[in-house]
C-alpha positions in Angstrom: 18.5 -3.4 -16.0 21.0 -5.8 -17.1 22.2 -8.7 -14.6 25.9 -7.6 -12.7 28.6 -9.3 -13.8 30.1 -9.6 -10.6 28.6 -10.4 -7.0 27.5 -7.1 -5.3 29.0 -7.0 -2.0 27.1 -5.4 1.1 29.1 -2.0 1.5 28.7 -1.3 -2.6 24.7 -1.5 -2.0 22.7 1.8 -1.0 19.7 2.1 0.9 17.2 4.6 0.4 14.4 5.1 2.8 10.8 7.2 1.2 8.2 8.2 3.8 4.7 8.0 4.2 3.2 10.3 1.6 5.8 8.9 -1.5 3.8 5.9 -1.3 0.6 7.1 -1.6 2.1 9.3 -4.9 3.4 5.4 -6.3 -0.1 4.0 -5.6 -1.5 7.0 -7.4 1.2 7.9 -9.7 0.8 11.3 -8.9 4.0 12.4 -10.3 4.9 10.2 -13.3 8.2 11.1 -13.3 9.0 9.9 -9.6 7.0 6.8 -10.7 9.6 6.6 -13.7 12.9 7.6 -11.6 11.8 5.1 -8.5 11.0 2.2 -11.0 14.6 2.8 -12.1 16.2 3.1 -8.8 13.8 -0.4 -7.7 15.4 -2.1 -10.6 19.5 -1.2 -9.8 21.1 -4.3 -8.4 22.9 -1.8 -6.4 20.4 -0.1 -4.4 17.6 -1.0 -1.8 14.5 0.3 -1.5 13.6 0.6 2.6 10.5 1.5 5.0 9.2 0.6 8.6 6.4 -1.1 9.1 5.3 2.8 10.9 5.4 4.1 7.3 2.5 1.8 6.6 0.6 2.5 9.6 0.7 6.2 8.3 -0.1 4.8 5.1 -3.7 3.5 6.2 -4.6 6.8 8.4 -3.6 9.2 5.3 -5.2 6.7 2.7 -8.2 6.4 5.1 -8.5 10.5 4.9 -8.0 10.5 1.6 -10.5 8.0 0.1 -13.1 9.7 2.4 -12.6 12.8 0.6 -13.2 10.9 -2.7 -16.0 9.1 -1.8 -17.6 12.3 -0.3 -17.0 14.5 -3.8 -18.5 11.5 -5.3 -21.3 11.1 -3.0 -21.6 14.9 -4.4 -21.3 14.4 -7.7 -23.7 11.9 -8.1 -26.3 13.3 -5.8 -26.1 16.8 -8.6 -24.5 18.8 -5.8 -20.8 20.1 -5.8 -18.7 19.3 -3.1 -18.5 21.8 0.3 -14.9 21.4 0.5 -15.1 24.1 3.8 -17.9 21.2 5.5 -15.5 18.3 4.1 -12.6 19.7 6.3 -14.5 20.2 9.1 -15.9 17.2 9.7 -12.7 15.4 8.2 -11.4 14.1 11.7 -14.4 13.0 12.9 -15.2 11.3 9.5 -18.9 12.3 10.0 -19.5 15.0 7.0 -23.0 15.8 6.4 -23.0 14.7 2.5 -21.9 11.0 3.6 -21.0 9.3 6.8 -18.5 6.9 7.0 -20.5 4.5 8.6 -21.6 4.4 5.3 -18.6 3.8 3.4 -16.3 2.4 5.3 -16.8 -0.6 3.8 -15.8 0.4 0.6 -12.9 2.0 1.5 -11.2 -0.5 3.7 -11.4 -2.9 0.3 -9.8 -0.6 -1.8 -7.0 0.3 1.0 -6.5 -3.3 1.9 -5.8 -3.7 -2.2 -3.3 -0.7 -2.2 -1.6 -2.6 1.1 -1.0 -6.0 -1.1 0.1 -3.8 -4.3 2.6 -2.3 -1.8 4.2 -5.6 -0.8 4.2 -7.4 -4.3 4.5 -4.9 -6.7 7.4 -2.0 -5.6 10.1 -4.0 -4.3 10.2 -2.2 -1.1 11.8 -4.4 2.1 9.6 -4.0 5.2 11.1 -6.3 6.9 14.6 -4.5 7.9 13.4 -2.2 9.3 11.8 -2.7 12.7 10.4 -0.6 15.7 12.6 -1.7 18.3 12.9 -0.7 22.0 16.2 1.2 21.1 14.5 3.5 19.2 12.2 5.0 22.0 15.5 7.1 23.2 17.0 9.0 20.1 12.8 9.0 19.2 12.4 10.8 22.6 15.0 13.1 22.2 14.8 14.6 18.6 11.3 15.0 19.4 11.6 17.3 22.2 15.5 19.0 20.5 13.4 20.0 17.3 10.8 20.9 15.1 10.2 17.7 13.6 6.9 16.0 14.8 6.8 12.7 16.3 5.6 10.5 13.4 8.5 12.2 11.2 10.8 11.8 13.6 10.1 7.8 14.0 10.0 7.5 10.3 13.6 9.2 9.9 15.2 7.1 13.0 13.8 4.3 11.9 15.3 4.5 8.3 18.9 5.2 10.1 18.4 3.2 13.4 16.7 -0.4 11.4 17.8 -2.8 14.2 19.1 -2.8 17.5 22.5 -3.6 16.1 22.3 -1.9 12.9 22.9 1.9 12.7 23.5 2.6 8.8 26.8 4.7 8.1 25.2 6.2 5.0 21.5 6.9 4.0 19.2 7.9 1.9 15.9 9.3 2.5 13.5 10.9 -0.2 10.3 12.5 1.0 8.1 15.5 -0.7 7.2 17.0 3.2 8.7 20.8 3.3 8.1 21.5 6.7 9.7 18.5 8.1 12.3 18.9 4.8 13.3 22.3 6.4 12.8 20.9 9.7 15.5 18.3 9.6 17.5 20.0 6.4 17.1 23.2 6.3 19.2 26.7 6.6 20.0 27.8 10.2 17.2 29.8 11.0 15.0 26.3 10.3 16.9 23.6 11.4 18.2 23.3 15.0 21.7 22.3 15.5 20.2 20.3 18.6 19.6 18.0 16.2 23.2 16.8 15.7 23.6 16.9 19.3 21.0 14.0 19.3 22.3 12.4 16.5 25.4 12.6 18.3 24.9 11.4 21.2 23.6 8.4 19.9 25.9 6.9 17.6 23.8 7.9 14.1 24.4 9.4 11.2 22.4 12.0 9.5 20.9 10.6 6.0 21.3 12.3 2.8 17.8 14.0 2.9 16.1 15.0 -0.5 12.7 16.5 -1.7 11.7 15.4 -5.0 11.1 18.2 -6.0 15.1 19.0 -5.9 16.8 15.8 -5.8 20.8 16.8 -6.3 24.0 15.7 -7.5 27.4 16.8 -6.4 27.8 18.9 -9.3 24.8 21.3 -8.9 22.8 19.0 -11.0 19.6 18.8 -9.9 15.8 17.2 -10.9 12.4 18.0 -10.3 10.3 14.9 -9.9 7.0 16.8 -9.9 7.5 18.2 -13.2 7.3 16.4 -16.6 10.9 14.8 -17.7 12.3 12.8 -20.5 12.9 9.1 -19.3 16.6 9.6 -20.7 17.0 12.5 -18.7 16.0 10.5 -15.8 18.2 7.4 -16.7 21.4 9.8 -17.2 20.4 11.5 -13.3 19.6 7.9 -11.8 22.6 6.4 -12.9 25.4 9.3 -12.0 23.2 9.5 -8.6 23.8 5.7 -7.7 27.4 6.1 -8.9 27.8 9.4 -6.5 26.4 7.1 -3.1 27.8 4.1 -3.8 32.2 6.5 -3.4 30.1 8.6 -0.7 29.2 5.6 1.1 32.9 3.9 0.4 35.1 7.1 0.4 37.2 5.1 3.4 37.9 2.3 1.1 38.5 4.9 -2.1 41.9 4.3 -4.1 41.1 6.2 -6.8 39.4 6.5 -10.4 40.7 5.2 -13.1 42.6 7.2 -16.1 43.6 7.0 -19.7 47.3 5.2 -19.4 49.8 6.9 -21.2 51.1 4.3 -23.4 50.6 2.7 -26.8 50.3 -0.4 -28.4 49.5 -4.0 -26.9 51.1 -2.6 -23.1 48.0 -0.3 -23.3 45.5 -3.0 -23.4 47.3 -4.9 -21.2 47.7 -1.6 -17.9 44.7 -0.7 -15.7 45.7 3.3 -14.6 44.3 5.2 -12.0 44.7 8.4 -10.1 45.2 7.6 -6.2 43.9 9.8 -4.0 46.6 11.5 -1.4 44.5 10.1 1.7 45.2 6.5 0.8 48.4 4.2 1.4 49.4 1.8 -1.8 50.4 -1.2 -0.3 52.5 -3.8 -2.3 49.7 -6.4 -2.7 46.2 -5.2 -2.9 42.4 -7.0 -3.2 40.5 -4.4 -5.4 37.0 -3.8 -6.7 36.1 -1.5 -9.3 32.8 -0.3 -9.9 32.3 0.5 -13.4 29.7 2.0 -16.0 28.5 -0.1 -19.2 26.5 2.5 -20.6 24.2 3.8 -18.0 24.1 0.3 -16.4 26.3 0.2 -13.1 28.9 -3.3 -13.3 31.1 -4.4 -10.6 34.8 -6.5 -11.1 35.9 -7.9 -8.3 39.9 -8.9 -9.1 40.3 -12.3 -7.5 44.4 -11.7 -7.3 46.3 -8.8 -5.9 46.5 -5.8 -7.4 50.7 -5.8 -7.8 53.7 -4.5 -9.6 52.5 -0.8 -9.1 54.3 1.9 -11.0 54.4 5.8 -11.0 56.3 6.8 -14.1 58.9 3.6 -12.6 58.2 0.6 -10.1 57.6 1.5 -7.1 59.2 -0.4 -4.7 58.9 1.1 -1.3 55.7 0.8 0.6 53.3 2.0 2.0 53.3 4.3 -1.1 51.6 7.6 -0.6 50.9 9.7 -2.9 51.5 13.4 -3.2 50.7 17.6 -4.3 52.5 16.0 -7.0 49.4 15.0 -9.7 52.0 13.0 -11.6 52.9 11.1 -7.9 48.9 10.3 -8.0 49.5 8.3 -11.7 49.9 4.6 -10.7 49.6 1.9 -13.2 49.9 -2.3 -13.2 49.8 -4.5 -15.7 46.7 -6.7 -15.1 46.6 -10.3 -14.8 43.7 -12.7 -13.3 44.3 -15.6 -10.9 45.5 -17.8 -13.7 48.1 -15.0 -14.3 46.1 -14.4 -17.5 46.0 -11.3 -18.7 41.6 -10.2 -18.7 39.3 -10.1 -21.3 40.0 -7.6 -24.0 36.0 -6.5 -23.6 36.2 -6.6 -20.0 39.4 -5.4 -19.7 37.7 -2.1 -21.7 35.2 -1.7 -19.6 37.2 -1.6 -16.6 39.7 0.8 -17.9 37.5 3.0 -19.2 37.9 7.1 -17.0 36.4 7.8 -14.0 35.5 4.3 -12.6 36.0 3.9 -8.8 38.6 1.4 -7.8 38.1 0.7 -4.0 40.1 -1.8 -1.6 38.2 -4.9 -0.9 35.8 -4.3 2.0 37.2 -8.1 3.2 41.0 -6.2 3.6 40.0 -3.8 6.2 38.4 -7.0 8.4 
């Protein structure tokens, strides 16, 4: 992933949240292809990777579980037996199995969890630190407990994801897990999902995360991956790349302008315009701070134009303003010719880049303040 070219501003970052059980399929790379597709979301200057420190207390209980089920098939295995699997889940809660006690393992197993714990924090580029249990959580946590399916450790992972800080409610989300019944629970079709839900959600000021299984993570357009399966790594890199693209306009559509076109000219003029389509929900004023958010490749850049966007034209200048645009498509066909602070027009590679269809040109967040 190749350095930006531009400083990354706050509101064109994401944040994707992965619960309990994702972690333990990193640590074990039970799925190589999530492995592969969250390596590649880690690695994006553009997104962060979140989770409470509750996601790691569930960590230790299901890694405590699950290490005692290994060490008691081994126990099995080396003793010439095969393992009971009906005696290893009935005695799973109280840890006390008749092929091996945990008295006399535990040892073992608290070393190798302890090491999974460290290779959590250095090696995955997760932040822990954002997102805190805080006393404003215990309300919402309360409520969506009791208006829904959802059990109470889900339900504290979720809120926790959306709800990081007692002044911090994100907008827009992410959250990935591989759990169907709390999957269907919070995301499901009518007859699985309460509406209660967005009552609570409501009533407290949050918004409901983009929620994914691996197992169908989607796109807009249909498109859609399988993490559990087997998948080219350029497959991935294509999906990862159009998916960052897709949250960083979902997460901006209130600062959208528009995507940029093909100009309609020839010559030295073309490489001197920057086109795009305005969208009919947004005013063109006369002078404008802008950031577009481009694709090199698969690599995801960001130009930050440090002079106003000016001089707009639809077919002639237009000179009245706020300009919207119209039903009209060739109303929605602005162009400018652009210059940098200098009044110099931009590099010609840069300038392609930039120019290049469908990139997202957005208002400067710092406009709206």
């Amino acid at each position: 992933m190749t350095k930006p070219t531009g400083t990354i501003l706050t509101n064109f970052k994401i944040k994707i949240a992965i619960d309990t059980q994702l972690l333990a399929y990193l640590i074990d790379n039970t799925f190589p292809s999530f492995n592969y597709f969250f390596s590649k979301l880690n690695k994006s200057p553009f997104v962060d990777i979140v989770c409470s420190r509750f996601v790691t207390y569930e960590f230790i209980g299901i890694r405590k579980y699950e290490h005692y089920l290994r060490a008691i098939h081994q126990e099995s295995q080396s003793s010439g037996g095969t393992m009971n699997f009906s005696s290893a889940l009935k005695y799973r809660n109280g840890f006390k199995a008749p092929e091996l006690d945990f008295q006399d393992c535990y040892q073992d197993i608290k070393i190798i969890i302890e090491d999974e714990l460290k290779e959590m924090n250095d090696n995955y580029g997760i932040i822990y630190e954002d997102n805190i249990l805080h006393e404003d959580l215990w309300k919402p946590h309360q409520d969506l407990v009791l208006s829904s399916r959802i059990s109470k450790e889900d339900s504290l992972v979720l809120l926790s994801s959306i709800f990081p800080q007692p002044l911090l409610k994100e907008d827009h989300s992410i959250f990935l897990t591989n759990d169907k019944q709390f999957y269907n629970s919070f995301s499901g079709n009518e007859k699985e999902r309460m509406s209660s839900i967005d009552n609570v959600l409501d009533e407290h000021g949050l918004s409901s995360p983009y929620t994914f299984k691996i197992e169908e993570i989607k796109l807009a357009n249909k498109k859609a991956l399988n993490l559990c399966q087997s998948l080219e790594k350029d497959v991935i890199d294509t999906f990862v790349s159009d998916f960052i693209f897709e949250h960083i306009k979902l997460k901006n559509n209130n600062l959208l302008l528009g995507k940029t076109l093909n100009c309609e000219s020839s010559g030295n003029l073309k490489k001197e315009l920057f086109c795009f389509e305005l969208i009919e929900s947004q005013g063109l004023e006369n002078e404008m701070y802008t950031v577009v958010i481009y694709k090199n490749g698969l690599e995801i850049d960001i130009y930050t134009h440090h002079s106003f966007f000016t001089g707009f034209y639809c077919y002639r200048e237009i000179d009245s303003f706020p300009y919207h645009a119209t039903e009209d498509v060739k109303s929605r066909r602005i162009s400018l010719r652009l210059k940098d602070a200098e009044n110099n027009f931009i590099d010609k590679e840069l300038m392609e880049k930039i120019t290049s269809k469908g990139n997202l040109v957005f208002i400067h967040p710092d406009s709206k303040i």
